[in-house]
C-alpha positions in Angstrom: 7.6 15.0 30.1 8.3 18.1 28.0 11.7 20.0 28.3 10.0 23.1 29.8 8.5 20.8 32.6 11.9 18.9 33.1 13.1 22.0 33.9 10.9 23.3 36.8 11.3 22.1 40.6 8.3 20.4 41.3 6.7 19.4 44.5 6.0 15.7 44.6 3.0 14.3 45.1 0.6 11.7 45.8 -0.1 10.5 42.7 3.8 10.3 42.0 4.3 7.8 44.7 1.0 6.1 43.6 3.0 5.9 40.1 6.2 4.7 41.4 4.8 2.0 43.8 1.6 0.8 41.9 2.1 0.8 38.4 -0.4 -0.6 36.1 -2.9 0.8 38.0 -6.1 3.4 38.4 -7.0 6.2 40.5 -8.3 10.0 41.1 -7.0 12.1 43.8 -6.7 15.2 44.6 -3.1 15.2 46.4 -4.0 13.9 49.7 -4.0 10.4 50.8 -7.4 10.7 52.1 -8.7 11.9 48.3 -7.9 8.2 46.6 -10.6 7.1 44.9 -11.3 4.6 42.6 -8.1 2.5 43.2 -7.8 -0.5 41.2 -5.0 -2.6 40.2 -4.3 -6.5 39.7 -1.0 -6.5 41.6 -0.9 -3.8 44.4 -3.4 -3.4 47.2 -3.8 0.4 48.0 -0.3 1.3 49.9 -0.9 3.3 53.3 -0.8 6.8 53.9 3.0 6.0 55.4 4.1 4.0 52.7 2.8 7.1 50.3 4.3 9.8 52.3 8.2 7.6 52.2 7.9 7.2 48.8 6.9 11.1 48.5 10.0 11.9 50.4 11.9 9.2 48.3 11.1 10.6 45.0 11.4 14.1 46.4 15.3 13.6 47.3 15.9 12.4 43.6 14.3 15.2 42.5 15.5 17.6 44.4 19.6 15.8 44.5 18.9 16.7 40.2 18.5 20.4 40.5 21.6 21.0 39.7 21.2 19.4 36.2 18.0 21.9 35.3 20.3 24.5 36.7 22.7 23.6 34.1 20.3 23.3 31.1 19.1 26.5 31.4 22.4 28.1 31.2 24.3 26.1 28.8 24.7 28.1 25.7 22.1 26.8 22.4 23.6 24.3 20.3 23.7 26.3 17.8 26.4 28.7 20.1 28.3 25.2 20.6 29.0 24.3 17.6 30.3 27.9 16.6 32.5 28.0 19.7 33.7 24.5 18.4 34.5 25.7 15.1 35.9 28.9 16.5 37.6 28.2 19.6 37.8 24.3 19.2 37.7 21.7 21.6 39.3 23.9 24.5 37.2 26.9 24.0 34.0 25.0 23.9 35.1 23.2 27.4 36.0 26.5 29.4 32.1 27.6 28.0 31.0 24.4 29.3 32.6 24.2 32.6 31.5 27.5 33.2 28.2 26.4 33.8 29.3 22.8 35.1 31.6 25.2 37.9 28.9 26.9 38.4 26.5 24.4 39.5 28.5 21.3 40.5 27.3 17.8 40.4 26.0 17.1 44.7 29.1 15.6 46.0 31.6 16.8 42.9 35.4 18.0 44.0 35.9 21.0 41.8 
């Protein structure tokens, strides 16, 4: 996965909960259950359209309880920046830049 895509919300789909709960195997779709094709796999028989759409909703609560860390990414400052406030400011200076962000978008179920 490349940073840029890490950092978008995605919508999850069928082929992510065919990845999660068959892996090892083959398939085309076109994001519905009824679009499978070509299913193969030594260890999993094809799951069921309500076994798919749980682990859709499954993977979609991860995804969705991590927003707040591709919040954060795009806001922290560059490295680069870091390291100056570091050598500037120090330890405490590069912390209150920090927490800024963190403050801004806390962890799901963080006491600030």
């Amino acid at each position: 996965m490349t940073y840029q895509n890490y950092l978008r919300k995605r919508q999850i789909e069928v082929s992510d909960a065919l990845i999660s709960l068959c892996p090892n195997s083959s398939w085309s779709v076109d994001d519905t259950y009824e679009s499978i094709e070509n299913y193969w796999s030594e260890d999993y028989p094809l799951p069921t359209k309500k076994e798919i759409e749980d682990e859709m909703e499954r993977l979609q609560k991860i995804s969705d309880d991590l927003e707040y860390q591709r919040l954060r990414l795009k806001e922290y400052p560059p490295i680069k920046e870091q390291l100056d406030t570091l050598y500037h400011q120090g330890y405490d200076g590069w912390k209150a830049s920090i927490d800024e962000v963190k403050n801004k978008y806390p962890k799901p179920g963080e006491d600030l």
